[in-house]
C-alpha positions in Angstrom: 155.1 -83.4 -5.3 154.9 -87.1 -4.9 158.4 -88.8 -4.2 158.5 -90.2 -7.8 158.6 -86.4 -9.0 161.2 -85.9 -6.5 163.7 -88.4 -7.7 162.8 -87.8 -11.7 163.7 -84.2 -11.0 167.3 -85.0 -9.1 167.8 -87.4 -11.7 167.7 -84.7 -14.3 169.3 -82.0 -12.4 172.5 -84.5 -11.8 172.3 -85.4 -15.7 172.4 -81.5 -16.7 175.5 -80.9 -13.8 177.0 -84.3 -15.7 176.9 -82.4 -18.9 177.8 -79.2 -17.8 181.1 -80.5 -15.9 182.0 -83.0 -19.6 181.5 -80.0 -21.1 183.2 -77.4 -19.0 186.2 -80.1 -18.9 186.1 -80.5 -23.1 186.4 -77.0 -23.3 189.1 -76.3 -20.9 191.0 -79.1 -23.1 190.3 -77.3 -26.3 191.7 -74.1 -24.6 194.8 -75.9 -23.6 195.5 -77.5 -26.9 195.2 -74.1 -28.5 197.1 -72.2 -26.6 200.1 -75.4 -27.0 199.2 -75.0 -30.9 199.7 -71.1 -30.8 203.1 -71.8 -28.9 204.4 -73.9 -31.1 203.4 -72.1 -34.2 205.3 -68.8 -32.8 208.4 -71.2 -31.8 208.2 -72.6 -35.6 207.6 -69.0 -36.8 210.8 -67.6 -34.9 213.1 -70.5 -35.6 211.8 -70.3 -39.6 212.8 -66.6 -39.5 216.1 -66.6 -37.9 217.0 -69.2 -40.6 216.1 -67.1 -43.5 217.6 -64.4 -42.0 220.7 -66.3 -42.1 220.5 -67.6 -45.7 219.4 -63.9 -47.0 222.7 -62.9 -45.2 224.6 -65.1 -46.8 223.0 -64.5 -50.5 223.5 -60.6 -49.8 227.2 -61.2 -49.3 227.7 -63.5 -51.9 226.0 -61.0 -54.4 228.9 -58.2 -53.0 231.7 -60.8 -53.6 230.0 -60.8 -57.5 229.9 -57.0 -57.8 226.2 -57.0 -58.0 224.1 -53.3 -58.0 223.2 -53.0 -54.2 219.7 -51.7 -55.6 219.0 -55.6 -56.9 220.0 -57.3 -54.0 218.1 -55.2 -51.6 215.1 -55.3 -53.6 215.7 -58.7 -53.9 216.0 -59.2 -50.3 213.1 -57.6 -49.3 211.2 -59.7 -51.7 212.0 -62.8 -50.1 211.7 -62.1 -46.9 208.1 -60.5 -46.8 206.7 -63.5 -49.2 208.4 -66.5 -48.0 207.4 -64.8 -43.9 203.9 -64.4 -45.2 203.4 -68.1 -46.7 205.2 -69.6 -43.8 202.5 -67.7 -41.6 199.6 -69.0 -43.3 201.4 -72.7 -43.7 201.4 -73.1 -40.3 198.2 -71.6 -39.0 196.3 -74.5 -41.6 199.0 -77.2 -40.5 198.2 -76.7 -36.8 194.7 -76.1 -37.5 194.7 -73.4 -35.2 192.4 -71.6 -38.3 190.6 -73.5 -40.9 191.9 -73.6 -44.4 188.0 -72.6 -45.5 187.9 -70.1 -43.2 190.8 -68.5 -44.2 189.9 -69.0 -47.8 186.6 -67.4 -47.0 187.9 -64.5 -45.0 190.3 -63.7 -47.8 187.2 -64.0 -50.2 185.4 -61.2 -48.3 188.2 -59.1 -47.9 189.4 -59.3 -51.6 187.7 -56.1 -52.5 188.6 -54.1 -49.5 192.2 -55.1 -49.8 192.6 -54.6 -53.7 191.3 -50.9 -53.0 193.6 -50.4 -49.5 196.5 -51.8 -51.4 196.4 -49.8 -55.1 198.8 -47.6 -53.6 201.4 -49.8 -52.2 200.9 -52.1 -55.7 201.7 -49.1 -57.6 205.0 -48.9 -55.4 205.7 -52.4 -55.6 205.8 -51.6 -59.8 207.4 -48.2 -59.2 210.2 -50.4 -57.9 210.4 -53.2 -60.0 210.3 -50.4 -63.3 213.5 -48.9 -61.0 215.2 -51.9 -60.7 214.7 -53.3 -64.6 215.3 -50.2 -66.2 217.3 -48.7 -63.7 217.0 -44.9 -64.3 219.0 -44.5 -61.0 220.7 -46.6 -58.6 222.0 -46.5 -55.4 224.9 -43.4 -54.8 223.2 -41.2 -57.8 222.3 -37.8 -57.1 219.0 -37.1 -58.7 216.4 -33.9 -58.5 212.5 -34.5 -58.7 210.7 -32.6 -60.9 208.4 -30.7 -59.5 209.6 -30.6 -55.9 212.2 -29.2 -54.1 214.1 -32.6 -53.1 217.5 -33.9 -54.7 219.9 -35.7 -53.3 222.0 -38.9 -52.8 220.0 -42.4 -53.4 220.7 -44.5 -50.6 218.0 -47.4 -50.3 215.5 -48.3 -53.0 213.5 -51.0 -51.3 209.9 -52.3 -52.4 207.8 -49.5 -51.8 209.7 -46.5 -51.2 213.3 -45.1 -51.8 215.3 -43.2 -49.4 216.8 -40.3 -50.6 219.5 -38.0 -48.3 220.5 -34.2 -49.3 223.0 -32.1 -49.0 221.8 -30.9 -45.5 221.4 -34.2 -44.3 218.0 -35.0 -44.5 216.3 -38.1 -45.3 213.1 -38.5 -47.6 211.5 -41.6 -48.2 209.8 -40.9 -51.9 206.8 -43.7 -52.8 208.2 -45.7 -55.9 205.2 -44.5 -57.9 205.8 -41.0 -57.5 209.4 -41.6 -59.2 208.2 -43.3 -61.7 205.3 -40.9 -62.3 207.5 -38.1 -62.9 210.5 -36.4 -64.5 213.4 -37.1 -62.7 217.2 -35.8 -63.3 219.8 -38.3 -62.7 223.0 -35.4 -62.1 225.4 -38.7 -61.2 226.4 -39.1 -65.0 228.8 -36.8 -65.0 229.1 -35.6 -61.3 228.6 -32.1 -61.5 226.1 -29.6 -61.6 225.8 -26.2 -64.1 225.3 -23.2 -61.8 224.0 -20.5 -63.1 224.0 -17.0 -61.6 222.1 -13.9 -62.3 221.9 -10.3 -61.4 220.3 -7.0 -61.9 221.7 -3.8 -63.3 220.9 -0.4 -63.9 219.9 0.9 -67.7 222.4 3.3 -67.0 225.3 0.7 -66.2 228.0 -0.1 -69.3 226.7 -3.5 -70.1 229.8 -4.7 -71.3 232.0 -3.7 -67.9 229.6 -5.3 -66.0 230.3 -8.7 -68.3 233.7 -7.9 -67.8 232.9 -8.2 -63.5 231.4 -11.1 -64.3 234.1 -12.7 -66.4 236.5 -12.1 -64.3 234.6 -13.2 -60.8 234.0 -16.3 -62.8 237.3 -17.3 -63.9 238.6 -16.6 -60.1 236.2 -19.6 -58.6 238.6 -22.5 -58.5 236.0 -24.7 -57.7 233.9 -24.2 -61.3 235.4 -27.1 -63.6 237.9 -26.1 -66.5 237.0 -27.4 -70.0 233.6 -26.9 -70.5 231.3 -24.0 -72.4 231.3 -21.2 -69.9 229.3 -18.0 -70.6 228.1 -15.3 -69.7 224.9 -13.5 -70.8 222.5 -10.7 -70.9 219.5 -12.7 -69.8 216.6 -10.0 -70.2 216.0 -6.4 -70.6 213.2 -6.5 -67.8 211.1 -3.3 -66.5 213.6 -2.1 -64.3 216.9 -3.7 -65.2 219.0 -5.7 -67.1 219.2 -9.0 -66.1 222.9 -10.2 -67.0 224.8 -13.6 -65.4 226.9 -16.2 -66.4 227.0 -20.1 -66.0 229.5 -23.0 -65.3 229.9 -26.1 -63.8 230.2 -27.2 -60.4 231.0 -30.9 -59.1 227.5 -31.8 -57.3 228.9 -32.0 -53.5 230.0 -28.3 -53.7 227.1 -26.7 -56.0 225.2 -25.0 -52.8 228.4 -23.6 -51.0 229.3 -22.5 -54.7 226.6 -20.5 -55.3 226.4 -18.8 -51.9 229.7 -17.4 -52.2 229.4 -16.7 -55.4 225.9 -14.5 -55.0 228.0 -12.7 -52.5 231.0 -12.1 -54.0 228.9 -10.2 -56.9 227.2 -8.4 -54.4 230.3 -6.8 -52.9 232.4 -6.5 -55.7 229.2 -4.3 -57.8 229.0 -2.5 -55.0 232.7 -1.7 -54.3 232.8 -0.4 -58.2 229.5 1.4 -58.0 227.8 -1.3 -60.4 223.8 -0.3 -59.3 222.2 -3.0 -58.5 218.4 -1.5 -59.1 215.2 -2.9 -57.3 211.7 -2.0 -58.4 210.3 1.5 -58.1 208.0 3.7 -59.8 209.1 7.1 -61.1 206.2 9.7 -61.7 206.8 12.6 -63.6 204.3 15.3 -63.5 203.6 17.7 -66.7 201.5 20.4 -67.5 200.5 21.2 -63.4 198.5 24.2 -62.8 199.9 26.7 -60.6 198.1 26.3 -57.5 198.5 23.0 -57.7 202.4 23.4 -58.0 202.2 25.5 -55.1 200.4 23.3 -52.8 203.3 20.7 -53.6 
């Protein structure tokens, strides 16, 4: 290697360390101004949010002053809040360029099919609870009973997606919008009170009208059935092995369960201390026409 060589190659070997030092200094820049960009976008975002917070507040307790359902406000609320957070996201990621405008238009592009098919079911609770809160079937404080399940209870929240719902034994369901809209469901809160019904079993060989008698009576010593209303009682069927009789009243809502229990018991014990048979299912054989030996061997 002939000193010209030499020198051509330190020359180029300082030129690439030159670039590789501009560059290694541009980038750590970059990295600085993106992580100042990112701080300042979460200092924006936290500062925006406390100040909604504030004004939804304010709007929520200005819409109590006026007497307004708490099912529209809270809807309401949670409206605002999740759309103006969500602009105010995507606002400042494009003003502080800390994403491209195109790229986000681009990723949202790609991911339009994926999300449309992710989000069917929460768009079908977000109109589950918009039907709610126009045509109000319920609001908040009703007591209501889903067809087709075992849950009824007390509405407490209806938000945008799902409603809260809290029974008598203190538990708490949170039932998609959709699936209340989708199906048959009893608003008892009307009236506040419940028709319990109660049913029982006797023997052919019971007098059928003693038995209504029990029945009358047991029913018009529950203080807590209401007065004023069509009581009866009934023979309901004249089943295989007994005949079903009852009778039905109504309850206020809050004591329909404690209701019933004692009043299942109380026609337990009182059949049984007359002698009232209370059947259960059996199968009586009678044999005719048995030879002898036969006979003799039983």
């Amino acid at each position: 290697m002939t000193e010209t060589d030499l020198q051509t190659t330190v020359t180029e070997v300082a030129t690439e360390v030159s670039e590789f030092q501009t560059k290694l200094s541009q980038l750590g820049s970059d990295a600085l101004n993106f992580v100042i960009r990112v701080a300042i976008a979460i200092v924006i975002y936290m500062v925006i949010r406390r100040v909604l917070n504030a004004m939804l507040r304010l709007m929520v307790n200005r819409m109590k002053k006026r007497g307004v359902d708490p099912t529209v406000y809270n809807f309401l609320v949670a409206v605002l809040r999740y759309g103006i957070l969500g602009f105010v996201i995507v606002t400042i990621v494009v003003q502080l360029d800390i994403v491209a405008a195109s790229s986000i238009a681009a990723l949202l592009a790609a991911a339009g099919v994926g999300i449309s098919l992710a989000a069917q079911g929460a768009l079908s609770n977000f109109a589950g609870g918009l039907l709610i809160l126009l045509l109000k079937p319920f609001k908040v404080g009703d007591y209501i009973q889903i067809s087709g399940s075992d849950i009824e209870g007390v509405v407490k929240v209806i938000s945008i997606y799902y409603t809260q719902i809290e029974t008598l034994y203190g538990d708490k369901y949170e039932i998609p919008n959709s699936s209340l809209t989708n199906n048959t469901v009893r608003n008892m809160n009307s009236n506040y009170m419940r028709k319990l019904r109660i049913e029982v079993g006797i023997s052919y060989d019971e007098d059928v009208e003693k038995c209504l008698k029990v029945l009358q009576d047991i029913m018009d010593g529950e203080p807590r059935l209401l007065d004023g209303y069509n009581r009866r009682v009934f023979v309901e069927e004249l089943g295989a092995h007994s005949v079903v009789i009852g009778f039905w009243a109504m309850v206020p809502i809050n004591l329909y369960y404690a209701t019933r229990w004692d009043l299942n018991q109380k026609v337990r014990v009182t059949f049984q201390e007359l002698g009232i048979e209370i059947p259960y299912e059996q199968l009586d054989i009678h044999i005719k026409d048995v030879p002898i030996e036969i006979k003799n061997k039983l």
